[in-house]
C-alpha positions in Angstrom: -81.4 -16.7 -31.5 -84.8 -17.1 -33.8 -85.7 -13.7 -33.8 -85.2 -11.5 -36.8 -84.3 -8.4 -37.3 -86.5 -5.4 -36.0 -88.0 -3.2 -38.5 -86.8 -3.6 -42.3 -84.3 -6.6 -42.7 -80.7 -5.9 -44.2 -81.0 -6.7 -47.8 -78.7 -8.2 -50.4 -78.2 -6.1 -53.6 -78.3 -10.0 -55.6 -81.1 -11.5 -53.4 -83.3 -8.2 -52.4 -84.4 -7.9 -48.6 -84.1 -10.7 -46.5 -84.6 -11.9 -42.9 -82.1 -12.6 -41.0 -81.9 -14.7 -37.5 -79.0 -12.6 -35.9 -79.4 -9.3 -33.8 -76.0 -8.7 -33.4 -73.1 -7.6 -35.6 -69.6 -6.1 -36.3 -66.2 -6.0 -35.5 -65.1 -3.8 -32.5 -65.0 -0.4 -33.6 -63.1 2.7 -32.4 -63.7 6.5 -32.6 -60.6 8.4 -31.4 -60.4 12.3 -30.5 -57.6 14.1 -30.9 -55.9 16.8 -27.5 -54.8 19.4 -29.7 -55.5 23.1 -30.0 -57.2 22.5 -33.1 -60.5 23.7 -34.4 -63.3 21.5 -34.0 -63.7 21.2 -37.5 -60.1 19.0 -37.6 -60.6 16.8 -34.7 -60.1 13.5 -35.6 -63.5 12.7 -34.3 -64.4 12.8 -37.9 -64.1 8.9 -38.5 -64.8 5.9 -36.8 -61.3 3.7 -37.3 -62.2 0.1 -37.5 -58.6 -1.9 -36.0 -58.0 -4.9 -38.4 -57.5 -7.7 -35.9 -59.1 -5.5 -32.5 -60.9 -8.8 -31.8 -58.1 -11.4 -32.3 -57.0 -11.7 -29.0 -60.3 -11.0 -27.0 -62.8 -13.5 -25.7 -65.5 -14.2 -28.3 -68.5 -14.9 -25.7 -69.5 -11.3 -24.8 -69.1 -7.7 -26.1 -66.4 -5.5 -24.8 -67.0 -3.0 -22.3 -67.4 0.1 -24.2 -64.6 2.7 -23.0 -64.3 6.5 -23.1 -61.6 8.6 -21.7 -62.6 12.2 -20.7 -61.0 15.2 -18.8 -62.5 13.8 -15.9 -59.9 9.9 -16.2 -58.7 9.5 -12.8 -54.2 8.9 -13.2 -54.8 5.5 -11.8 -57.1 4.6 -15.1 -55.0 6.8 -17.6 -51.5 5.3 -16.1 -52.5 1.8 -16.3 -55.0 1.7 -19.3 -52.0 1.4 -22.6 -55.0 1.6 -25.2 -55.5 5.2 -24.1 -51.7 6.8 -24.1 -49.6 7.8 -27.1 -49.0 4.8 -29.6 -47.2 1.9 -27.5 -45.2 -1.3 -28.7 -47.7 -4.5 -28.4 -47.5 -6.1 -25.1 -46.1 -9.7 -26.6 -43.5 -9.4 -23.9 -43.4 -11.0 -20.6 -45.9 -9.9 -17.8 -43.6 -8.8 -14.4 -45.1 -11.9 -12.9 -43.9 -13.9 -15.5 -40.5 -12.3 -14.9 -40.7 -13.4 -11.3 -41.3 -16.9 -12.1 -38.2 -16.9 -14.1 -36.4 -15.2 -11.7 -37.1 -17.9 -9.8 -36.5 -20.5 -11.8 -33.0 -22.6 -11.7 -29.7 -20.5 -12.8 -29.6 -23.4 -15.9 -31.8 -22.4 -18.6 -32.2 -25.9 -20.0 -33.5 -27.2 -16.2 -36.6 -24.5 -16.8 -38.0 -27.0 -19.7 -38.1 -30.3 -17.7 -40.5 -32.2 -18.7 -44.2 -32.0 -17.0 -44.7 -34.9 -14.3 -47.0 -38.1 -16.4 -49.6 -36.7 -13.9 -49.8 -33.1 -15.2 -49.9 -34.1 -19.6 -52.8 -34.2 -21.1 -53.8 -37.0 -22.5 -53.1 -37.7 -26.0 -52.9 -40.2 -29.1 -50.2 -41.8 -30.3 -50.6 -40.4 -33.5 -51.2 -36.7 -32.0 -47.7 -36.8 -30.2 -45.9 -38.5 -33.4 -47.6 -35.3 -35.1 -46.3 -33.0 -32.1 -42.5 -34.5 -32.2 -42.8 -33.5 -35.9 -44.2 -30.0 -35.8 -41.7 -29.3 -32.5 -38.7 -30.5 -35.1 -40.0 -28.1 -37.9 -40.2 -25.8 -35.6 -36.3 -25.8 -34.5 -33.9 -24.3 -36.8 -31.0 -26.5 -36.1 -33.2 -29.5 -37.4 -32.9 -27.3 -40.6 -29.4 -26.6 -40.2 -30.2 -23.0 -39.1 -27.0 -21.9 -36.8 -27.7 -18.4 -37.6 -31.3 -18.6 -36.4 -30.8 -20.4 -33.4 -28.0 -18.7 -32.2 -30.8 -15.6 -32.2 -33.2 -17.4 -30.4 -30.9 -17.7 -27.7 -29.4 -14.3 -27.2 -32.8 -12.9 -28.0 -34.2 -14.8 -24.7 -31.4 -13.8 -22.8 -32.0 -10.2 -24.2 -35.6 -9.9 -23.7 -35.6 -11.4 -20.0 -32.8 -8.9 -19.4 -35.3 -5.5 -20.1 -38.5 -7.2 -19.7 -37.3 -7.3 -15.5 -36.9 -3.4 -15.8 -41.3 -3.8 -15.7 -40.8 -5.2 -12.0 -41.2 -2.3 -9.6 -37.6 -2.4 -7.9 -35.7 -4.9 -9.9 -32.1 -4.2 -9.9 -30.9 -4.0 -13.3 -27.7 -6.3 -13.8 -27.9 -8.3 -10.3 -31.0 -10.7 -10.9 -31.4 -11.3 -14.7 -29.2 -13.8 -15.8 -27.4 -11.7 -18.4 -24.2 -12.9 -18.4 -21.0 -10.5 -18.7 -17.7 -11.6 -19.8 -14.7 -9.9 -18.1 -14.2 -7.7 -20.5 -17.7 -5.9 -21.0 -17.7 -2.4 -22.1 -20.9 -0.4 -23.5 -21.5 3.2 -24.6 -24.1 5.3 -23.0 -27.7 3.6 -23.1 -28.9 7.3 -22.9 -27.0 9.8 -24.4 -25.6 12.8 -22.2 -26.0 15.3 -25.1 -29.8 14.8 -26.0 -31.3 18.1 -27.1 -35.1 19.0 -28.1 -35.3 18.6 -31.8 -39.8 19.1 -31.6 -42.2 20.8 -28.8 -45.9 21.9 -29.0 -48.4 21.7 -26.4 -48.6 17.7 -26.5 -45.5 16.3 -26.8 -41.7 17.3 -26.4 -38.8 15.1 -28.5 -35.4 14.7 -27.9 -32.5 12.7 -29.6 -28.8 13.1 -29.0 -26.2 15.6 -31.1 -25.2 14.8 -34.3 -26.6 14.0 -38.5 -30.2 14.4 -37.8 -30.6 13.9 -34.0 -28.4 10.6 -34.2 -24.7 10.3 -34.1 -22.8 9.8 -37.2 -20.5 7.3 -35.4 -21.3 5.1 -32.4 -19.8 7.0 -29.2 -17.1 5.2 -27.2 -17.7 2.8 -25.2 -17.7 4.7 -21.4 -18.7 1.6 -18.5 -17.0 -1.6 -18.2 -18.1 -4.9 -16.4 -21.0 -5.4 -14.4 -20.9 -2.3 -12.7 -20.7 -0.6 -15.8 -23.8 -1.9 -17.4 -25.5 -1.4 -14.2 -24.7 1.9 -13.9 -25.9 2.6 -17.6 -29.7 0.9 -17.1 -29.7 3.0 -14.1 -29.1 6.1 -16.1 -30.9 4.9 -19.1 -34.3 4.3 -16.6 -33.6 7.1 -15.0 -36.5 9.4 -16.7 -39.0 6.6 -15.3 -38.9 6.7 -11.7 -42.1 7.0 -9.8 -43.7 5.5 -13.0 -47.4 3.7 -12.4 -46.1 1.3 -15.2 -43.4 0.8 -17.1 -43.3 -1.5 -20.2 -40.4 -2.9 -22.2 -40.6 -4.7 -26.1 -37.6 -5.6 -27.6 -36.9 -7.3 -31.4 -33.8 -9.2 -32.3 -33.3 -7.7 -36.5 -30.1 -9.0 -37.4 -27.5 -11.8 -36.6 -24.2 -12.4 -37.8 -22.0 -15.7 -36.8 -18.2 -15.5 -36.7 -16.0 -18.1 -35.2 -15.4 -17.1 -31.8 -18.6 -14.7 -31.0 -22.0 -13.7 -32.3 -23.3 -10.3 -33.0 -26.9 -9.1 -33.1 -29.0 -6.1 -33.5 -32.1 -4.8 -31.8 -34.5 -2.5 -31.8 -36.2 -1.1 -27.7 -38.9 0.3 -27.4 -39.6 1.3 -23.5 -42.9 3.2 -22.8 -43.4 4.4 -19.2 -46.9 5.6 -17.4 -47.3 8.6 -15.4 -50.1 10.3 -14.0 -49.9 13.6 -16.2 -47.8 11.9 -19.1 -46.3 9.6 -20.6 -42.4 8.8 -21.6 -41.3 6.7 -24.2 -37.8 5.4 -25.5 -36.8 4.1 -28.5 -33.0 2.4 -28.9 -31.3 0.1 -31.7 -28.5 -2.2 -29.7 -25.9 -3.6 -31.3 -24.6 -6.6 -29.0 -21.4 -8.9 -29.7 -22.0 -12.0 -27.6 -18.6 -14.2 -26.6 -19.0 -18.0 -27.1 -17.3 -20.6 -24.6 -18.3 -24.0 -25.2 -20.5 -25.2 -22.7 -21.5 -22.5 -21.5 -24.2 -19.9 -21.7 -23.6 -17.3 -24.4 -21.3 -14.1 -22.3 -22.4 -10.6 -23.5 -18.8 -8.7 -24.5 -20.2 -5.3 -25.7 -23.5 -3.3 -25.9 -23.1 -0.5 -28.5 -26.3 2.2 -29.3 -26.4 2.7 -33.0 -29.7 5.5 -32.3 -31.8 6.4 -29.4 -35.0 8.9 -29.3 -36.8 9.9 -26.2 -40.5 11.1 -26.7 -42.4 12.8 -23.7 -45.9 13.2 -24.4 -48.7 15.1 -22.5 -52.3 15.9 -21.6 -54.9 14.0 -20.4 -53.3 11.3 -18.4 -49.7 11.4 -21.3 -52.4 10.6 -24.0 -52.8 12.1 -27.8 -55.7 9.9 -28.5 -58.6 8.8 -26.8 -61.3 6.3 -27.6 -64.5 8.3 -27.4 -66.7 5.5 -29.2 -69.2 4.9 -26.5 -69.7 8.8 -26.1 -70.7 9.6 -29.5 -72.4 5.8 -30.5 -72.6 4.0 -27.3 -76.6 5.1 -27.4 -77.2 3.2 -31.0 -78.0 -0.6 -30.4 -75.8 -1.4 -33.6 -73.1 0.1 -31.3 -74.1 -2.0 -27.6 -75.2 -5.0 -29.8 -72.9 -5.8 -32.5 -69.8 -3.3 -33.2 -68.8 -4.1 -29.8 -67.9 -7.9 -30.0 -65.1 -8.7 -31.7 -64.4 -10.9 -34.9 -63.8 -14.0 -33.4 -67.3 -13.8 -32.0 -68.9 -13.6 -35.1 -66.5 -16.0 -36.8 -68.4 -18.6 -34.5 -71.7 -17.7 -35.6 -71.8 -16.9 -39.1 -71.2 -18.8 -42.0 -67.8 -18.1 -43.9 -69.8 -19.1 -47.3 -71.3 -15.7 -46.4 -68.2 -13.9 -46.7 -66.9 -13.2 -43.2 -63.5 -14.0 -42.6 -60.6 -13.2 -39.6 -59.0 -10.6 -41.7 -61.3 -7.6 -40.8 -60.4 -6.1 -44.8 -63.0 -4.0 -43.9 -63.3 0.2 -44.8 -65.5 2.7 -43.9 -66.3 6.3 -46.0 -66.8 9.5 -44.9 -69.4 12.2 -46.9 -72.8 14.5 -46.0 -75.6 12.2 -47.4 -77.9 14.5 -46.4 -76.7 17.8 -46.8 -76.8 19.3 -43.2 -73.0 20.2 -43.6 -71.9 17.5 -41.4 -69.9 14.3 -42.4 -71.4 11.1 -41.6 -69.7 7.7 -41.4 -70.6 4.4 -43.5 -68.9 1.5 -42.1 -68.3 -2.0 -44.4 -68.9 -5.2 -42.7 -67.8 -9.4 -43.5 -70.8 -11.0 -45.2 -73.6 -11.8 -43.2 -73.2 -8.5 -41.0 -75.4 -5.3 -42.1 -73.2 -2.6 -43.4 -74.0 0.5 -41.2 -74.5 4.2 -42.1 -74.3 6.7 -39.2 -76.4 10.4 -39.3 -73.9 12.9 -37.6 -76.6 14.9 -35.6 -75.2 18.3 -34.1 -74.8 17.5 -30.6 -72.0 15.1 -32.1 -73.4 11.9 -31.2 -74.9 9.7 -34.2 -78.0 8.4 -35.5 -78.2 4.7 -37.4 -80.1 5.3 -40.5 -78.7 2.0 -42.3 -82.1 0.3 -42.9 -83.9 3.7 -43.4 -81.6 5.1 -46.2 -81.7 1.0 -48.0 -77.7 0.8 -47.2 -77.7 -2.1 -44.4 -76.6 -4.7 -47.2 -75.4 -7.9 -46.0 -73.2 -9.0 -48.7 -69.5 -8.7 -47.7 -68.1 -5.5 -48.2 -64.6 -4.5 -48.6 -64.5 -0.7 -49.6 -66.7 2.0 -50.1 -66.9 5.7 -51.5 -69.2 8.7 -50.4 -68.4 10.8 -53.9 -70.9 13.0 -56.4 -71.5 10.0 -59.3 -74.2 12.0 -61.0 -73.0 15.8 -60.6 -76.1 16.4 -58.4 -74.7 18.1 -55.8 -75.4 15.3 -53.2 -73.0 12.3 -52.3 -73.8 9.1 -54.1 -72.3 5.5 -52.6 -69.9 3.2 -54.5 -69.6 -0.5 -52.9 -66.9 -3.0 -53.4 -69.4 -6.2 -53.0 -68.2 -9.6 -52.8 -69.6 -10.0 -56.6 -69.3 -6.6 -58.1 -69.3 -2.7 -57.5 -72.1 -1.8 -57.0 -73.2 2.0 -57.2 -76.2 3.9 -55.9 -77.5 7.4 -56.3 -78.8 9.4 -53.3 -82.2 11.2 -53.9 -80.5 14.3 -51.5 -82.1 13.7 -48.1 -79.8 11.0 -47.6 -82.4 7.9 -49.1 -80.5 5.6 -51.9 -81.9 3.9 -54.9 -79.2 1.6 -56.8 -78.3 3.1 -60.3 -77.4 0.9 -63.7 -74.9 -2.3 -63.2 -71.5 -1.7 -63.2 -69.6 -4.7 -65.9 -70.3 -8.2 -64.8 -67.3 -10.4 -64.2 -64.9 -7.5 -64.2 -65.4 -6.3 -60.9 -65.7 -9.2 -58.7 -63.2 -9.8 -56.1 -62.8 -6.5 -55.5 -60.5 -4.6 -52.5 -60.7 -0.8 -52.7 -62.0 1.5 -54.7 -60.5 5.0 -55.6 -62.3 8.1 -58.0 -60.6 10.9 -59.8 -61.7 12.3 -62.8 -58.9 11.6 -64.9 -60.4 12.6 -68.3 -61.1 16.1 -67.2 -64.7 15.8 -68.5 -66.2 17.0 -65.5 -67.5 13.7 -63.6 -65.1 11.4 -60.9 -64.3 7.9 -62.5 -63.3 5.0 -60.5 -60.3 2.3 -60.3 -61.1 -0.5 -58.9 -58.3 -2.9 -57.3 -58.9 -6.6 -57.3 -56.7 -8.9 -55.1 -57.1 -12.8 -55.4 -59.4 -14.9 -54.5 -63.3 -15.2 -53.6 -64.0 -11.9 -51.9 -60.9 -10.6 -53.0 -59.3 -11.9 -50.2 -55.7 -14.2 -51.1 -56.7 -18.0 -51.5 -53.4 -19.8 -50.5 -54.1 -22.8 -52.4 -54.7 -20.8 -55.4 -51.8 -19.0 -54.8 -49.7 -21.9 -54.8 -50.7 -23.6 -57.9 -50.1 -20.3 -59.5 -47.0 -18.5 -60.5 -46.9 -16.8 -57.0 -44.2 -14.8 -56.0 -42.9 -13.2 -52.6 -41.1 -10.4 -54.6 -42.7 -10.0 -58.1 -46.4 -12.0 -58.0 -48.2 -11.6 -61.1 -51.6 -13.7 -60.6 -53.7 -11.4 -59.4 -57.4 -10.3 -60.7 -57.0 -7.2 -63.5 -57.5 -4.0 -61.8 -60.7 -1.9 -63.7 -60.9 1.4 -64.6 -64.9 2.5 -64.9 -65.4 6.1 -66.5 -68.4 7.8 -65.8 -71.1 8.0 -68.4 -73.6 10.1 -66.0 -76.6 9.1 -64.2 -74.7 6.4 -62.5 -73.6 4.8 -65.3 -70.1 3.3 -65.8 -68.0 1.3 -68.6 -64.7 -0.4 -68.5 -62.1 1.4 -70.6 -59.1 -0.3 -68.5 -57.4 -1.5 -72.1 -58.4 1.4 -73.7 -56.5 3.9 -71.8 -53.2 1.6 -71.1 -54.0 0.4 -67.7 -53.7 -3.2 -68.9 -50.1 -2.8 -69.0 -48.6 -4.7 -66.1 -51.8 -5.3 -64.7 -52.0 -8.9 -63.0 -50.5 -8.5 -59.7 -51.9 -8.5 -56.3 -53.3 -5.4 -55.6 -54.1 -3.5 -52.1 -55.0 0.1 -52.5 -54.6 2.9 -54.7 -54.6 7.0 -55.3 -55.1 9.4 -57.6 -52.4 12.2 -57.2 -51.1 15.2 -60.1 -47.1 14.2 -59.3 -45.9 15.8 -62.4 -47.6 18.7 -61.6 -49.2 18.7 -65.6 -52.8 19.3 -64.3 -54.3 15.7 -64.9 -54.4 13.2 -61.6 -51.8 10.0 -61.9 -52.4 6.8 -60.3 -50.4 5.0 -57.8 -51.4 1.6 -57.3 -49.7 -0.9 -53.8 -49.3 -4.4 -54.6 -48.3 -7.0 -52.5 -45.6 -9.5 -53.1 -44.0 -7.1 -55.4 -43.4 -4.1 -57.4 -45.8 -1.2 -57.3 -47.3 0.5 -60.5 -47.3 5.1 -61.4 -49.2 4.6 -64.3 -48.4 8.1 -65.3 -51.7 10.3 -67.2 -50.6 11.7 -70.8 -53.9 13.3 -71.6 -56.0 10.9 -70.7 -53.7 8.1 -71.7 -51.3 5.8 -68.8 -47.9 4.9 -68.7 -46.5 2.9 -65.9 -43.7 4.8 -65.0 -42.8 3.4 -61.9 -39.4 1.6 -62.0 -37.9 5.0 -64.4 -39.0 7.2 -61.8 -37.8 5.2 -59.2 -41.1 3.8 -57.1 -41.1 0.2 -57.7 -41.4 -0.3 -54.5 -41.0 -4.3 -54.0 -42.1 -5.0 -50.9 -45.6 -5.7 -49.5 -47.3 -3.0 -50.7 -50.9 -3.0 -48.8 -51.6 1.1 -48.1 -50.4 4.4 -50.1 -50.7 8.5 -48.9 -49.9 11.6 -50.4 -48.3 14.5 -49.5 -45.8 17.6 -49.8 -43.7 16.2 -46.3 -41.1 18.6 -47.2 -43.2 21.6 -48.3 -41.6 22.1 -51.9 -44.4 22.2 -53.4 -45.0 18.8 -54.9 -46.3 15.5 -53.9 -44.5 12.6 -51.9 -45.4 9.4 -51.4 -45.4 6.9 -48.4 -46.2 3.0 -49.0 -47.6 1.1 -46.0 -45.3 -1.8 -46.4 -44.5 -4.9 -43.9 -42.1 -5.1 -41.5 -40.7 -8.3 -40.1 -37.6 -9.4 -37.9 -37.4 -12.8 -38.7 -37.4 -11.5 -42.5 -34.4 -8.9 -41.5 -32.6 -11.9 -39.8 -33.0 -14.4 -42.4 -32.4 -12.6 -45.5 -29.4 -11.4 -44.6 -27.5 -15.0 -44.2 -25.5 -16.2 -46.6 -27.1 -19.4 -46.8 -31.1 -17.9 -47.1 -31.7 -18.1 -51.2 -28.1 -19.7 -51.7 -28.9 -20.4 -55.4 -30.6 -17.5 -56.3 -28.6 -13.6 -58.4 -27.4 -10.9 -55.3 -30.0 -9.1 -56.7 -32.9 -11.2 -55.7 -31.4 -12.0 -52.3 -31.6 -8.1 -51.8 -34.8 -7.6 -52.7 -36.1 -10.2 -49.7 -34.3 -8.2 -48.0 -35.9 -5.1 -49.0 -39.2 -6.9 -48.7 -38.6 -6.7 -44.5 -37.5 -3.7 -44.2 -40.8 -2.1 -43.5 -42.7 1.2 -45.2 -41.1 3.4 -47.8 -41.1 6.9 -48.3 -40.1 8.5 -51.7 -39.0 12.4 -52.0 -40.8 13.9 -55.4 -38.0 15.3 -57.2 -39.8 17.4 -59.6 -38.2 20.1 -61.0 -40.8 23.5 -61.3 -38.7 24.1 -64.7 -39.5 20.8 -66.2 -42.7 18.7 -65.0 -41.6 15.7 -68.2 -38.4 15.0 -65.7 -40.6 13.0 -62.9 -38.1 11.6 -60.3 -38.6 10.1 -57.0 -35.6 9.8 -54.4 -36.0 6.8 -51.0 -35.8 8.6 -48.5 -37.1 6.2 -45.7 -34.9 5.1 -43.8 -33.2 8.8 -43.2 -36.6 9.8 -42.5 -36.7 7.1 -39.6 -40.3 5.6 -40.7 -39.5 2.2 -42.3 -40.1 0.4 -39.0 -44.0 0.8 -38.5 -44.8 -2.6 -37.7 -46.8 -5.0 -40.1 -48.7 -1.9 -41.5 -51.9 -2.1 -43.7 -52.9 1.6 -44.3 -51.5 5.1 -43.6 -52.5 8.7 -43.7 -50.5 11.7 -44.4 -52.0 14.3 -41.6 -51.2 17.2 -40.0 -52.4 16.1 -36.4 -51.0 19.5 -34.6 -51.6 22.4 -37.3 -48.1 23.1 -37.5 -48.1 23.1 -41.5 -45.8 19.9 -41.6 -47.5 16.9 -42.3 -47.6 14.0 -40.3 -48.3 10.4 -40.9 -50.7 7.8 -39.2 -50.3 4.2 -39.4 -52.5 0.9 -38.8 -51.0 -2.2 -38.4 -51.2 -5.4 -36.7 -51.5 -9.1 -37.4 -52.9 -12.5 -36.0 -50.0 -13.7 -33.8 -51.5 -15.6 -31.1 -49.3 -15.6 -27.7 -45.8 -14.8 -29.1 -45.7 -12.1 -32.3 -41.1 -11.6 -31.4 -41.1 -12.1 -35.7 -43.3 -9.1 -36.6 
């Protein structure tokens, strides 16, 4: 591809405009509506949501077909097409065809991994299968003494071939799966007798059984015994699912604890059915005690639900989102030519030296840049891709005015802000470039000019950016979080030469706060307001939120590999409050929203965190950490558990006694997958808030320890 691009070339804010040989760029972008009653004016069609790894797992030689679903989606496209239902596990399980195979497969597990005939190997070096026998023996946890682990592995397949047959149309449950059951198997209901609406609106009905919160304070008794018992309770448990188009089962194994004579494990089920006009979906923790016989397959003794919930959702085909990208930018050639193909196409095309990298830590800002009332949509790209800014016209579709307004930079670009710099009454932009923030002022008609240089060497490697004006002088200052690395992106080698830590890292970049001297002008007071204080870890994201309640904005700041930061504002001056007030938060801190969740009248907080089952199974052995306090033990344990939600405390009679209470895991939000950001939102105009989460990570094939 020689030719260059049409019309003005992207331009670098270091290098001015250049030409470029590529046409195409981007990462796959989505726009999602919301089916609600809502006013136009709050349907989420208000922002293009860029998936961080949308391209992993696609084929990098074309573009995706763009997709929309409208009132007119036949129950054949909504029932089989997961992408546009209500928010499903991943589909890392097995296909019903490869349920089949194993089905047909010999009744001893260990005959299914014979080796492949001479004639079938590839051919390989010496060397290459040396390396292979090496990486297969890292790669089994009895080589490492592992008992625990392996032992999890096993029941885990047995587990997961068990449910994943339920996606065969017809299987029978208990007869065909291999699940061994001793002669004294007993289980409780699968699906509670008792459940009972706890939500309804117009798009979705929820119902969990009896008891503390929807849950059962104790387990119920068991009620089946043997084969036929456990039969009988899949059949009641899948019961809601007949005449399904497709049903789909994802199972994680989250704990595992060894005793001398039998095994016990805990999982978490997700089960999400298809319908024409809806969809269900079921959501289970398992406890399982597993009897051991030598020389013999493990026998499942017991199957015990520790929670169940049972979500029905409705509208157009069972979904609450739909992807209308291609209606309102499938007409802009940035859109057909470059936003469609995924990263991995790109990541063979372009030069990483540029800035481009797997990750996607890409963001996007919304604002009116040209004063017509509506919001339009600038959207960061990897170095080497033209950031893009998008003209909201009032038909709803969009207009690409990138080149036209002087915004289509090339230079990697990891966050951005549509805010008033200059008191103007128009919005200015604020870029996170690989080498700086960079800042420009818009002339009102939506044409930019770049203003005055931020600090050099204080605000490269930058992440997000966040404004507020915290000095109540009457213009918004920005904090700037800096992660490691070139691009701000984590440099592992760096990382471990440094004094890394999973739990309590302190090598990051210094985080910057820039207060506005007008006319676009900025200057670092970071030490001069206390914001150097515990200032060198690894930061993700941060907000600006009054928690106290005391009429100046505080500052949250998420950190990963370790504790989080509320520097808290005394008149202009910061204290980092967070471990009195009970925030710390040490986990993988990567997102942060705000909101009154409980309506009190003060604001809570909700950390997009990581969630792992391999961590959740290997922390908790006695053996993980053997040399290292309780204390730290628990805190890798903590560092699994997933997101966190704290309770604001605050007492109306006395905003000095600033308290936070965890409330996450009675809140039932911890286990949001590997999340990166979240959004407190009130999706159904009920007055409650709600919360949206991204997550996702590269897994390849297999992603059982996410």
């Amino acid at each position: 591809m020689n030719d260059a691009w049409p019309g003005n070339p992207p331009q670098s804010p270091f290098f001015g405009r250049r030409q470029h040989t590529m046409k195409s760029i981007g990462d796959k972008s989505f726009l999602l509506r919301a089916h609600s009653s809502a006013p136009a004016a709050v349907i989420v069609c208000a922002a293009l949501i860029l998936p961080l790894f949308a391209g992993c797992h696609r084929s990098s030689e074309g573009p995706a077909t763009p997709d929309v679903s409208t009132a007119s989606e036949t129950a054949a496209t909504a029932a089989n097409t997961p992408s546009a239902g209500v928010p499903v596990a991943e589909n890392d399980d097995n296909t019903a065809e490869e349920v089949q195979e194993e089905d047909n497969a010999t009744e001893n597990d260990d005959s299914s991994k014979s080796a492949e005939s001479a004639s079938s190997r590839p051919v390989t070096s010496t060397a290459w299968q040396a390396a292979e026998r090496a990486s297969d023996k890292n790669l089994n946890p009895l080589a490492d003494g592992w008992e625990s682990e392996a032992a999890s592995e096993e029941r885990h397949r047995l587990l997961k071939r068990f449910v994943t047959a339920w996606q065969v149309p017809g299987a029978a449950p208990a007869g065909r799966l291999k699940l061994t059951v001793s002669d004294a198997f007993e289980c409780t209901a699968l699906r509670p007798g008792d459940l009972s609406e706890v939500y309804r609106d117009a798009a979705a009905v929820v119902r969990k059984p009896a008891g503390d919160e929807g849950s059962p304070a104790e387990p119920a008794a068991a009620e089946y015994h043997g084969a036929a018992g456990l039969t009988a309770a899949v059949d009641e448990l899948l019961a809601p699912f007949r005449g399904a188009a497709s049903l789909r089962a994802h199972l994680k194994t989250v704990d595992v604890q060894l005793a001398e004579s039998e095994v016990t494990t805990r999982h978490v089920l997700h089960l999400v059915a298809f319908f024409a006009d809806k969809t269900i979906e079921q959501h289970a923790i398992w406890e399982c005690r597993w009897r051991e016989t030598a020389g013999r397959k493990p026998q499942i003794d017991s199957i015990r639900l520790l929670d169940f919930s049972e979500v029905e959702g409705y509208g157009r085909g069972g979904t609450w989102l739909s992807d209308y990208s291609a209606a309102i930018i499938g007409d802009v050639p940035a859109y057909r030519e470059q936003l469609s193909y995924g990263t991995n196409h790109w990541m063979a095309r372009l030069e990483t030296r540029l800035g481009i990298d797997f990750y996607g830590h890409q963001g996007l800002a919304l604002g009116d840049v040209n004063g017509d009332d509506l919001d339009d949509v600038y959207v960061c790209q990897p170095g080497g891709l033209p950031n893009r800014l998008f003209v909201r016209q009032r038909d709803g579709t969009v207009v690409d005015q990138s080149a036209a307004a002087g915004v289509d930079f090339l230079d990697a670009t990891s966050s951005a802000l549509l805010i008033d710099v200059d008191n103007d009454g128009d919005q200015d932009l604020v870029l996170a470039v690989l080498a700086e923030v960079t800042v420009l002022l818009n002339d009102g008609t939506g044409k930019f000019t770049r203003a005055a240089e931020l600090p050099r060497g204080t605000t490269s490697g930058v992440y997000s950016l966040c404004a507020a004006d915290y000095d109540s002088d009457g213009d918004l200052d920005v904090y700037v979080c800096r992660y490691i690395g070139r691009g701000g992106q984590l440099d592992v080698a760096e990382s471990a030469a440094s004094e890394a830590s999973f739990i309590d890292a302190n090598m990051g970049l210094p985080n910057v706060l820039l207060r506005n001297e007008g006319g676009g002008r900025f200057v670092d007071v970071t030490q001069e307001v206390g914001l150097d204080h515990n200032n060198r870890r690894v930061s993700f994201a941060a907000i600006w939120e009054d928690f106290d309640l005391d009429g100046d904005p505080d500052l949250y700041v998420a950190n990963d590999f370790g504790r989080n930061n509320l520097y808290r504002n005394h008149q202009g001056k910061f204290v980092d409050e967070a471990d009195a007030v009970g925030v710390e938060d040490m986990a993988a801190g990567m997102g942060v929203t705000c909101g009154d969740y409980d309506r009190d009248g003060d604001m809570d907080i909700y950390v997009a965190n990581m969630f792992s089952a391999a961590g959740s199974r290997i922390a908790s052995q006695s053996k993980f950490k053997q040399n290292d306090s309780a204390v730290t033990r628990s805190r890798f344990e903590r560092f699994a558990r997933g997101n966190s939600l704290y309770e604001n405390l605050l007492s109306p009679s006395d905003s000095a006694a600033l308290r936070f209470r965890d409330v996450s895991e009675a809140a039932a939000v911890t286990r949001a997958r590997w999340a990166w950001s979240t959004l407190f939102v009130d999706f159904n105009n009920d007055g409650w808030e709600d919360l949206f989460v991204t997550n996702g990570m590269v897994t390849n094939k297999n992603s059982d320890d996410l």
